[in-house]
C-alpha positions in Angstrom: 31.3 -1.5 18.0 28.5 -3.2 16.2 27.3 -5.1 19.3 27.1 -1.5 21.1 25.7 -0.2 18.1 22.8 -3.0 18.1 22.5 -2.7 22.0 21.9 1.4 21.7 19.1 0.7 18.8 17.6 -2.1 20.9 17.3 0.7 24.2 16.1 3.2 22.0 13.8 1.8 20.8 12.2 0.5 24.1 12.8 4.0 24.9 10.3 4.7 22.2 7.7 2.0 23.5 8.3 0.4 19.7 7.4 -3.6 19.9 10.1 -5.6 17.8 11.4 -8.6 16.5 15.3 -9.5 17.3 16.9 -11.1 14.9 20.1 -12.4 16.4 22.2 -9.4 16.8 21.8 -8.3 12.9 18.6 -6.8 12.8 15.5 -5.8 14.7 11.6 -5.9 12.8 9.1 -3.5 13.7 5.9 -3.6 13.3 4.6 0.2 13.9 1.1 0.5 15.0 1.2 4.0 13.4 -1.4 4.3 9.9 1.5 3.0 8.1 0.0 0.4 6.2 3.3 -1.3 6.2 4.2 -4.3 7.5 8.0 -4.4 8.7 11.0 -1.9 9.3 14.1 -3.2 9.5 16.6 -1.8 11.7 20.2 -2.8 11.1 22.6 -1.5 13.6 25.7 -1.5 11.9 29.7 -0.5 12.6 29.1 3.0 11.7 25.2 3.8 10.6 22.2 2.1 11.6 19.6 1.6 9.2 16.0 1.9 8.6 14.5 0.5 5.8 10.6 -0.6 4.5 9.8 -2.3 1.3 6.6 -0.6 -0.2 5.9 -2.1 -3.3 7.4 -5.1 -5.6 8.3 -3.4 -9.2 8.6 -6.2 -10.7 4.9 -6.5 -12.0 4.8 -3.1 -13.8 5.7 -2.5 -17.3 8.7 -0.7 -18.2 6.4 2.5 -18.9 4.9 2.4 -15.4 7.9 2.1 -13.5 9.7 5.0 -15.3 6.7 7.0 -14.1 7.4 5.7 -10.4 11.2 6.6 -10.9 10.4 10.0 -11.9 7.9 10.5 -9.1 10.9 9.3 -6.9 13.1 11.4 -8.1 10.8 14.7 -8.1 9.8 13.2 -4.0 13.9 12.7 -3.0 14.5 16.1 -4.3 11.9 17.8 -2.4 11.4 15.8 1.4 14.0 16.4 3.7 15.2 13.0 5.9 13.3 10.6 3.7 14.8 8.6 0.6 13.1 6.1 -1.8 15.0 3.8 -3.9 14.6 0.5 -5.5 16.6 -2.5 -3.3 18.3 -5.6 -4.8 14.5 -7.4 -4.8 13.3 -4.6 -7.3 11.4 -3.5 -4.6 10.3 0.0 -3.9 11.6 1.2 -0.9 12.6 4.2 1.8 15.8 4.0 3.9 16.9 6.2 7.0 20.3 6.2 8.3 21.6 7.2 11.6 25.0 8.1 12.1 26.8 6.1 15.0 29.2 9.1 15.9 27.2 11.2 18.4 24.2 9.0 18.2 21.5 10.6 20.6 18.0 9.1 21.6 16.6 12.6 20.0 18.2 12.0 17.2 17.5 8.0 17.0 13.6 9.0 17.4 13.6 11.9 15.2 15.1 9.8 12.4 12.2 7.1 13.2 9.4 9.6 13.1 11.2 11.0 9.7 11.1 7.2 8.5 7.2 6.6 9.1 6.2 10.4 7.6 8.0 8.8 4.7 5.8 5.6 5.0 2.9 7.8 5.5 3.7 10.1 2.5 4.3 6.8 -0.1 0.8 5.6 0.8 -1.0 8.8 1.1 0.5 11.2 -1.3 2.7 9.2 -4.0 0.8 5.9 -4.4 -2.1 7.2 -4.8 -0.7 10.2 -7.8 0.7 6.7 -10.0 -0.8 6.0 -13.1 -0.5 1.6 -12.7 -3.7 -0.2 -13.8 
């Protein structure tokens, strides 16, 4: 299934006139032209989800006092926006993930997920960034 999965992600997003990177037949990289201000979103296509995710900032720099102000400002944001998520990955990187069900995957709902996914982007740099208190 994953090989259909990655093969539906791949058309869709041609569909959507998206350029990309392939990465073997794990991931894809785009690069959106949209004001994003971001510079990759990986697509995973996996066996039952695929997967959009964008680093938007390394944590690891602020003190313990400034990141528990970007947690709560997380937190207050994931409670309130509908379709987006922020969390911190592995890397201690800020970060917004997407996820598209496999089981009645549509091309309205693969593009509606992506357009969620940047307003997410666009939110982060215009909205949250911008309301944290980091030197």
């Amino acid at each position: 299934m994953m090989s259909t999965t990655w093969f539906i992600a791949k058309e869709y997003l041609k569909r959507m006139e998206v350029s990309f990177e392939e990465h073997g037949r794990k991931t894809f990289s785009l690069h959106p032209y949209a004001l994003t201000e971001t510079k990759e979103i990986e697509v995973f296509p996996g066996k039952n989800w695929i997967t959009l995710t964008t680093r938007l900032m390394d944590l690891s720099t602020l003190s313990k006092k400034e990141r528990n102000g970007v947690y709560e400002k997380l937190l207050k944001a994931n409670a309130s926006l509908v379709e987006v998520n922020f969390g911190i990955d592995k890397k201690n990187c800020l970060m917004t993930r997407s996820v598209i069900p496999v089981t009645g995957i549509s091309y309205d709902g693969f593009s509606s997920t992506y357009a969620a996914h940047i307003a997410g982007i666009k939110f982060w740099r215009t909205k949250l960034a911008p309301a944290l208190d980091i030197e």
